[in-house]
N, CA, C and O of each residue as an XYZ file, in Angstrom:
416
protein
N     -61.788    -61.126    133.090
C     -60.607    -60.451    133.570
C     -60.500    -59.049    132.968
O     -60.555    -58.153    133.811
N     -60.335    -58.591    131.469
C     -60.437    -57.487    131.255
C     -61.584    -56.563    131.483
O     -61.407    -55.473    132.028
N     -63.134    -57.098    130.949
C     -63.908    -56.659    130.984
C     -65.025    -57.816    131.784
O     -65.755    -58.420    130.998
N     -65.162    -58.090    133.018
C     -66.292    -58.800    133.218
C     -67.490    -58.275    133.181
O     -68.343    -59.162    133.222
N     -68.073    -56.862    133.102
C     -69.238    -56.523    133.526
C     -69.823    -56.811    131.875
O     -71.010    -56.802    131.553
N     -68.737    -57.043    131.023
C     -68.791    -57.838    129.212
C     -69.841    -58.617    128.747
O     -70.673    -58.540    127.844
N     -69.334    -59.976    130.303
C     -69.512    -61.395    129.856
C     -70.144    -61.757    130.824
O     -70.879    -62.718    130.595
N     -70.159    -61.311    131.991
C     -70.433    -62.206    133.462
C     -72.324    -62.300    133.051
O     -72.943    -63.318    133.363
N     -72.978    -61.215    132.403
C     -73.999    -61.627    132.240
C     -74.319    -63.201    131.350
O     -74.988    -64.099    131.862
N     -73.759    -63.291    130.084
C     -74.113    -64.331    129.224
C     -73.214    -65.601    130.099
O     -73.426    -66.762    129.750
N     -72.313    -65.358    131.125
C     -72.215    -66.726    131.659
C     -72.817    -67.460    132.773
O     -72.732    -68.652    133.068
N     -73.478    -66.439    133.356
C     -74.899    -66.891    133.970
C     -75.987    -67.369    133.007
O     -76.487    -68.423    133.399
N     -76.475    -66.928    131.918
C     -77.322    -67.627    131.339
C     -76.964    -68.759    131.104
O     -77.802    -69.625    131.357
N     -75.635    -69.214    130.549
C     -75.417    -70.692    130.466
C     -75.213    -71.493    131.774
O     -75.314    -72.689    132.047
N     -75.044    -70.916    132.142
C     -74.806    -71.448    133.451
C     -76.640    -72.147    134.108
O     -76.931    -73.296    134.438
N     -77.415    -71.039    134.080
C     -78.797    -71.381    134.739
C     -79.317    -72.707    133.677
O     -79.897    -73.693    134.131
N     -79.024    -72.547    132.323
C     -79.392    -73.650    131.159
C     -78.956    -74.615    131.600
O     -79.685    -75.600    131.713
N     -77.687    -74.647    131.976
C     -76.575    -76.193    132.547
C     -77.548    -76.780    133.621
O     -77.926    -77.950    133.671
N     -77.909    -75.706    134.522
C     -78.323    -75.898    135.777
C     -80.232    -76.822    135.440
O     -80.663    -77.745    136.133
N     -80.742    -76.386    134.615
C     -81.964    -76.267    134.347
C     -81.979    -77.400    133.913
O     -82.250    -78.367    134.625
N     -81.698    -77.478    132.704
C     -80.914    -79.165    131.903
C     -80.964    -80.159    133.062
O     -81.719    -81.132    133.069
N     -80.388    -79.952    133.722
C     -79.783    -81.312    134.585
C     -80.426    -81.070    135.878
O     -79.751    -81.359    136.866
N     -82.028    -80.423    136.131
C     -82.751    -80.347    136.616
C     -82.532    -79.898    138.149
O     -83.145    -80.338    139.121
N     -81.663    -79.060    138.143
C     -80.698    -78.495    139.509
C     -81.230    -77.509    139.935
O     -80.564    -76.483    140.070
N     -82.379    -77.541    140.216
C     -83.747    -76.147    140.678
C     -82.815    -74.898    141.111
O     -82.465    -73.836    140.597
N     -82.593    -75.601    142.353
C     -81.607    -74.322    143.000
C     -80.746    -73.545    142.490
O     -80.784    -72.331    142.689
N     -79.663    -74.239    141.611
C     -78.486    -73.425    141.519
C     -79.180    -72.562    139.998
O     -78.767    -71.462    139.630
N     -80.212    -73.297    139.330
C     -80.925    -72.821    137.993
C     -81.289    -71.642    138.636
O     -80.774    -70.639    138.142
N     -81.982    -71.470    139.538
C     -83.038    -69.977    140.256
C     -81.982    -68.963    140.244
O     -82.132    -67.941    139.575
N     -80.588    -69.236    141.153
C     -79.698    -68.516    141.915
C     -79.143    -67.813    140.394
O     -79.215    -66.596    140.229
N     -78.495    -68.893    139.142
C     -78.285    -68.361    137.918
C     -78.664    -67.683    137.181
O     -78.021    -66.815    136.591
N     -80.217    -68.044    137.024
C     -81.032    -66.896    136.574
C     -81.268    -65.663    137.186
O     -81.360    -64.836    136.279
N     -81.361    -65.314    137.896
C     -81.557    -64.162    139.212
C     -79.989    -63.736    138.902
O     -80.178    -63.094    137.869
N     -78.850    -63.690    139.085
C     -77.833    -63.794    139.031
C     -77.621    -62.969    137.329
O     -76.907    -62.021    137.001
N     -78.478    -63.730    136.610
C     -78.259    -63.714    134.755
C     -78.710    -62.241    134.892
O     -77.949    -61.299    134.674
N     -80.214    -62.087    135.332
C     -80.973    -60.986    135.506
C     -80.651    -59.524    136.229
O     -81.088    -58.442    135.837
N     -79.883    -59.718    137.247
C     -78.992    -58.272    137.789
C     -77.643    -57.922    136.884
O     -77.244    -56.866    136.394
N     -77.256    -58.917    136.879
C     -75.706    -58.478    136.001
C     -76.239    -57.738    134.270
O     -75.918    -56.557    134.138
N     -76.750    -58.178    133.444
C     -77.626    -57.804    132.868
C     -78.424    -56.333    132.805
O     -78.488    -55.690    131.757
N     -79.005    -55.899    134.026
C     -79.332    -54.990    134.279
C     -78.410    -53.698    134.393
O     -78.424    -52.616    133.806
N     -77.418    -54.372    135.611
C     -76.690    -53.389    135.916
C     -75.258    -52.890    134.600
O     -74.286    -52.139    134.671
N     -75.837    -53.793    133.499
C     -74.295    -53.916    132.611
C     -75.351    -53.393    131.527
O     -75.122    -53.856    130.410
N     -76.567    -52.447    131.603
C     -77.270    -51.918    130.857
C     -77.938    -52.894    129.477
O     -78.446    -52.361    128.491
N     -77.826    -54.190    129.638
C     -77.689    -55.218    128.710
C     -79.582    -55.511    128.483
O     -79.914    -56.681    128.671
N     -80.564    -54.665    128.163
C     -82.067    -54.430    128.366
C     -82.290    -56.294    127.661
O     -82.803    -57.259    128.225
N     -81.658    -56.193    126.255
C     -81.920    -57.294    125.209
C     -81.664    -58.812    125.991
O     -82.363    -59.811    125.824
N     -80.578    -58.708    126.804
C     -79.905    -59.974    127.337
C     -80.406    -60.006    128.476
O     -80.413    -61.156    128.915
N     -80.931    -59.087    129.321
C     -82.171    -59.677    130.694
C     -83.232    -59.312    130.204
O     -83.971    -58.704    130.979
N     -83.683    -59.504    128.904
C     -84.660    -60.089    128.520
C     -84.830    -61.525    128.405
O     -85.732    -62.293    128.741
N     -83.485    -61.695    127.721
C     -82.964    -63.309    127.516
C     -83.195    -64.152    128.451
O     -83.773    -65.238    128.393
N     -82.587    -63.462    129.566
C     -82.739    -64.085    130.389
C     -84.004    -64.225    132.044
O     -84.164    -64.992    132.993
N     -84.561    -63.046    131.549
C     -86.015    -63.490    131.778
C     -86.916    -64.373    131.150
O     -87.687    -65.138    131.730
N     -86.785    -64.232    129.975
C     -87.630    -65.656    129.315
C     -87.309    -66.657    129.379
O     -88.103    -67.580    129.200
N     -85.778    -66.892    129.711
C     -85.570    -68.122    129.592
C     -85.758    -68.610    131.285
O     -86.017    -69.793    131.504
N     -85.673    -68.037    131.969
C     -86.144    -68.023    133.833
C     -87.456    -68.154    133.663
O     -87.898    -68.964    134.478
N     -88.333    -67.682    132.914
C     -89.496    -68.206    132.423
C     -90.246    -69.598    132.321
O     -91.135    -70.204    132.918
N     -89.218    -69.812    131.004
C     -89.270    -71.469    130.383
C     -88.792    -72.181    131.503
O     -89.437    -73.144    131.917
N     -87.712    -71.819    132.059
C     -87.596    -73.005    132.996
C     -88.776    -73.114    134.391
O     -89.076    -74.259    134.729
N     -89.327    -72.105    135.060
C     -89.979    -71.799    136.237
C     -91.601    -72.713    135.279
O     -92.496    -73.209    135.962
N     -91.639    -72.742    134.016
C     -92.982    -73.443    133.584
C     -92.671    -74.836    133.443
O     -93.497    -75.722    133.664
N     -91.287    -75.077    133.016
C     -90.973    -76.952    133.197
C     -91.455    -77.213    134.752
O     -92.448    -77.926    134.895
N     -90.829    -76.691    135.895
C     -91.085    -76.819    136.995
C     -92.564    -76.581    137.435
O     -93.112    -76.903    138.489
N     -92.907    -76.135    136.688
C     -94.646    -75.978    137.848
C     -95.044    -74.779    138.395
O     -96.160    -74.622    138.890
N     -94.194    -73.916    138.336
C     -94.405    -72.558    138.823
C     -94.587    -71.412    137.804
O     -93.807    -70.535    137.430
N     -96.241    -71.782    137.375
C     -96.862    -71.121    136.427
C     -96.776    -69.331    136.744
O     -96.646    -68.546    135.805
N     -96.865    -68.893    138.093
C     -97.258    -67.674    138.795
C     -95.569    -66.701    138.459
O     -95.484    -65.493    138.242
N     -94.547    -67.591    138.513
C     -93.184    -67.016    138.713
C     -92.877    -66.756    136.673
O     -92.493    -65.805    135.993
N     -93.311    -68.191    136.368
C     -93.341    -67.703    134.680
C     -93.887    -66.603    134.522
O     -93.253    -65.614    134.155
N     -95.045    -66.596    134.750
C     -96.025    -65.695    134.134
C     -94.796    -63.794    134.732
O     -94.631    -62.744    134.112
N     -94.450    -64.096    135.636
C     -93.868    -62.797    136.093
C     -92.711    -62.744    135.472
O     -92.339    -61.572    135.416
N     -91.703    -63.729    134.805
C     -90.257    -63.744    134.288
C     -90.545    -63.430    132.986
O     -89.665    -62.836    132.363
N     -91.827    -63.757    132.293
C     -92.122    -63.483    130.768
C     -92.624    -62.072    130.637
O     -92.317    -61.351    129.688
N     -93.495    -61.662    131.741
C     -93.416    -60.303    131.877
C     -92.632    -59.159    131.739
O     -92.675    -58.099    131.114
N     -91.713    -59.872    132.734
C     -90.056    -59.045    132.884
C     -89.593    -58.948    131.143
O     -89.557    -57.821    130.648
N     -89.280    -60.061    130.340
C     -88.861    -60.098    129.519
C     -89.635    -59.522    128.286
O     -88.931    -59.178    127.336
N     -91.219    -59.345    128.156
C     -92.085    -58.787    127.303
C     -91.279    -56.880    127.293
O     -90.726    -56.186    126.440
N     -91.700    -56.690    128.932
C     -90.609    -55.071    128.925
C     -89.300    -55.126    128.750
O     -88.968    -53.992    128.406
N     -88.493    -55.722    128.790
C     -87.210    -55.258    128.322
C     -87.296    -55.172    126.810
O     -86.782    -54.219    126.224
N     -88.165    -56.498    125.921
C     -88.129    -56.535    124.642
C     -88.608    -55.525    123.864
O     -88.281    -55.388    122.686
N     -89.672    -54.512    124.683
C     -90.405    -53.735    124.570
C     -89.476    -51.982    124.557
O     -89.577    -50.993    123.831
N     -88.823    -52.241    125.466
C     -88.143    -51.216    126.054
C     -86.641    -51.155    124.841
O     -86.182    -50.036    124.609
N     -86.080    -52.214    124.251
C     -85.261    -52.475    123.461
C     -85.903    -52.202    122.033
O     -85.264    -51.936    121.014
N     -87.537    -52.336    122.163
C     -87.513    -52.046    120.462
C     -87.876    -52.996    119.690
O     -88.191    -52.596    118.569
N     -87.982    -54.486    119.906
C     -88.422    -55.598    119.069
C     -89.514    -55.789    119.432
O     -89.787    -56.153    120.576
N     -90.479    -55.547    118.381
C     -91.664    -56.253    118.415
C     -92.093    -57.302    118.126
O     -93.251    -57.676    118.312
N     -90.979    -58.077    117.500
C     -91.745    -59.320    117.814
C     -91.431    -60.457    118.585
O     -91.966    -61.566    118.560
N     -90.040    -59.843    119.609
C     -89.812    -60.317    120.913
C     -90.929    -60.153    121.468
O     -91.072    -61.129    122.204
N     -92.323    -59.100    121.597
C     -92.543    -59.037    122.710
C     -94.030    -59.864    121.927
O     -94.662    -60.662    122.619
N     -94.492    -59.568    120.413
C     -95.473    -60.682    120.700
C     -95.164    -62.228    120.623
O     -96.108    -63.011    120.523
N     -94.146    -62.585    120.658
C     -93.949    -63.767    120.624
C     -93.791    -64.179    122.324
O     -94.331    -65.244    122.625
N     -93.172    -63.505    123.328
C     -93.443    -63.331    124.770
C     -95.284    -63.537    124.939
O     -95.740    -64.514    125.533
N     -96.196    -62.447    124.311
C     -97.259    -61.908    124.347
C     -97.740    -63.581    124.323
O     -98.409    -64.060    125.239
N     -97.397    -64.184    123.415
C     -98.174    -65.788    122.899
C     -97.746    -66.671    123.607
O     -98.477    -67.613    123.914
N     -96.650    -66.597    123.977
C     -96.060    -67.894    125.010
C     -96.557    -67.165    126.609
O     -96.104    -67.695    127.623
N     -97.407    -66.061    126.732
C     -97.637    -65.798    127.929
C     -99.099    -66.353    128.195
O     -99.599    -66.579    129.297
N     -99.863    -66.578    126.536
C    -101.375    -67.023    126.345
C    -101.414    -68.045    126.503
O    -102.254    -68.631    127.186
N    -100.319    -68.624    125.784
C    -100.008    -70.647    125.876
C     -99.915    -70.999    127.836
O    -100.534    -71.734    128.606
N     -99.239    -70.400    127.915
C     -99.066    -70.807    129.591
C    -100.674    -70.363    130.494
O    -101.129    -70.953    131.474
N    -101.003    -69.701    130.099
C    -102.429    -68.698    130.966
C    -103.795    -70.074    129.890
O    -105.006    -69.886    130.003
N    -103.542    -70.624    129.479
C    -104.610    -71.313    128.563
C    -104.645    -72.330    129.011
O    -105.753    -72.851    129.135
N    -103.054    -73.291    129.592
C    -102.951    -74.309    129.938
C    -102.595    -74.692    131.355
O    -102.519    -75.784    131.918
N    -102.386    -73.355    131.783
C    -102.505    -73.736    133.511
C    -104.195    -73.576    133.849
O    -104.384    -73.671    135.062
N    -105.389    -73.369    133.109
C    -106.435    -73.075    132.993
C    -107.734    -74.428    132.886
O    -108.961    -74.527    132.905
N    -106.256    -75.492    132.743
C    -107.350    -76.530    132.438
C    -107.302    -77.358    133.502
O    -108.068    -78.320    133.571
């Protein structure tokens, strides 16, 4: 109410987690995607990072190694673009873990 462009990002991330959790593909995608513009447009680089990795983790529970591999991406540059390095090699390793084991 006072400030949504604040919060509306971090309540999509819980929101896609709720969704993800309780294995709700759809409304998880729409949340994350959702997490990821508000985020953007609310200049929030650190928190659609967040929430690219975590659109990540969930798109690799599901099977969709190709969409991870692109959400961890997303999130390697924002972490990158924000300044933490070891957001982005720790992205960098969970991008090797996934590329190692969709490999077998």
């Amino acid at each position: 109410e006072l400030s949504p462009w604040n919060f509306r990002n971090k309540f999509y991330i819980l929101e896609a987690e709720k969704f993800s959790f309780e294995n709700r593909d759809t409304e998880a995608r729409s949340s994350y995607a959702a997490a990821i513009t508000s985020s953007s447009s609310s200049r929030f680089v650190h928190e659609q990072g967040l929430a690219c990795e975590l659109a990540g983790f969930h798109y690799c529970k599901i099977g969709e190694t190709e969409t991870a591999m692109n959400c961890f991406q997303s999130a390697r540059e924002c972490y990158q673009q924000w300044g933490s390095h070891m957001k982005v090699d720790s992205i960098t390793e969970q991008m090797a873990k996934v590329t190692s084991s969709s490999n077998k």
